[in-house]
C-alpha positions in Angstrom: 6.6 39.9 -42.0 3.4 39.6 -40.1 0.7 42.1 -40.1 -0.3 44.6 -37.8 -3.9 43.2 -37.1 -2.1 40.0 -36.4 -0.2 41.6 -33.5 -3.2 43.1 -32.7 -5.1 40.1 -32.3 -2.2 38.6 -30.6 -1.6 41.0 -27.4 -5.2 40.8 -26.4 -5.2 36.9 -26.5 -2.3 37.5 -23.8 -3.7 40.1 -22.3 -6.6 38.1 -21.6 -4.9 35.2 -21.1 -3.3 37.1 -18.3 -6.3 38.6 -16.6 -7.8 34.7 -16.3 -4.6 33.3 -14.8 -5.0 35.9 -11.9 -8.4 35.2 -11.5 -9.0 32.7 -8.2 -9.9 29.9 -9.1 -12.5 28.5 -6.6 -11.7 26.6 -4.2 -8.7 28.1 -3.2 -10.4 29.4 -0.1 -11.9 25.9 1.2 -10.8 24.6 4.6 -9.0 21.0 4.8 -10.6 18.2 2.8 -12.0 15.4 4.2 -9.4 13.0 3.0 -7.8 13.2 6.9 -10.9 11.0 7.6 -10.9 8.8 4.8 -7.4 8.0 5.5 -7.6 7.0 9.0 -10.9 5.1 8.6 -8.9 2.9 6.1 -6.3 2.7 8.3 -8.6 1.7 11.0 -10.2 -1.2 8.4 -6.8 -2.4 7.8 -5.7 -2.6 11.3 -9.6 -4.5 12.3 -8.9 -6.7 9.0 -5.8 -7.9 10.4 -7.3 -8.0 13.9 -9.8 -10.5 12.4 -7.1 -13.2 12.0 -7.8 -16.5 14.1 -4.2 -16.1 15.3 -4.4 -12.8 16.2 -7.5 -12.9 18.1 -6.2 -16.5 20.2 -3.5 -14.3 20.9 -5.5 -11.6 22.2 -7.7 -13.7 24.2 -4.7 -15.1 25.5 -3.8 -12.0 27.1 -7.4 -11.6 28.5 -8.7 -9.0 25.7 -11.8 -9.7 24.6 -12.5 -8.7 20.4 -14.6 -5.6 21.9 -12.0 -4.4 24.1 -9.5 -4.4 21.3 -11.6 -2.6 19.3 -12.5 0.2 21.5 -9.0 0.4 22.5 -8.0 0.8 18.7 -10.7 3.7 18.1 -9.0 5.6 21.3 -5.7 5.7 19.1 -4.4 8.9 18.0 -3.7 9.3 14.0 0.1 9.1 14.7 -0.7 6.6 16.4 -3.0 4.7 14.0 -1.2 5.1 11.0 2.5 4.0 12.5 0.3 0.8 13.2 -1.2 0.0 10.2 2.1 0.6 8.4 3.6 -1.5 10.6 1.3 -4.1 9.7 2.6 -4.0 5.8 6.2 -5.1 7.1 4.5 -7.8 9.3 4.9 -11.2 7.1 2.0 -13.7 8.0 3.6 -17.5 8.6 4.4 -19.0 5.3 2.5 -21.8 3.8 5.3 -24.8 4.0 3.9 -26.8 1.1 4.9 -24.3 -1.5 8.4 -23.6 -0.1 8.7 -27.9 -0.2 7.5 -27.6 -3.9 9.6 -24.6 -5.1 13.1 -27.1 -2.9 11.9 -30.0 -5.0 11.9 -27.8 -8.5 15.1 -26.7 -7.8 16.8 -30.2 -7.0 14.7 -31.5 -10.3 16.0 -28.6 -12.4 19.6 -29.0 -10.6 19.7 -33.1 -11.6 18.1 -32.5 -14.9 20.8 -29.6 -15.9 23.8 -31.9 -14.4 22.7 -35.1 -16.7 22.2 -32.6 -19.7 25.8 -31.9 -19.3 27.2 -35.5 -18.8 27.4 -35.5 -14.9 26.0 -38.3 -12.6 24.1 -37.8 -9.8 24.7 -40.8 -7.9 22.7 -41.3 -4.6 24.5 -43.9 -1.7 22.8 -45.3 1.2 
């Protein structure tokens, strides 16, 4: 059986432990971080950085804004506003490169032929 002193020891380690815990910790009374800024002026970068496309900015001129114009018009944006943007711009796919969709047909009618001789077909082409 354990010893008295032990228990001893024991309840005013928790007893301690307990006052600690209820201290506040500091901090706790701090207003809002920062972070609300940091967000939206990397949502603001991510929205100019797809602004800076050559595509983008014909199209724009096309429609008679100038690069300044957009960009004051962006910084008048509310946050909703801002952020419903630049997370629209993830879902936005960028025209693909048509080389590599060629090359990656071409592998599979290579790997398609290659498999049918393998397994004693012909592939037999007619003009």
């Amino acid at each position: 059986m354990l010893s008295r002193p032990f228990f001893k020891i024991l309840s005013l380690y928790l007893i301690l432990a307990v006052f600690a815990l209820t201290l506040p910790a500091p901090g706790w009374a701090m207003l809002l971080p920062a972070g609300l800024d940091v967000e939206r002026s990397t949502e603001q970068a991510k929205v100019q950085a797809a602004l800076e496309s050559s595509v983008i900015k014909q199209r724009l001129m096309d429609f008679g804004l100038t690069p300044e114009e957009t960009s004051a018009r962006i910084d008048k944006l509310s946050d909703e506003q801002l952020h419903r943007l630049a997370s629209n711009l993830d879902s936005v796919q960028a025209g693909g490169d048509v080389l590599s969709d060629v090359i990656v047909i071409l592998l599979i009618v290579v790997i398609v032929i290659v498999i049918l001789e393998l397994t004693g077909h012909h592939v037999v082409v007619r003009r």
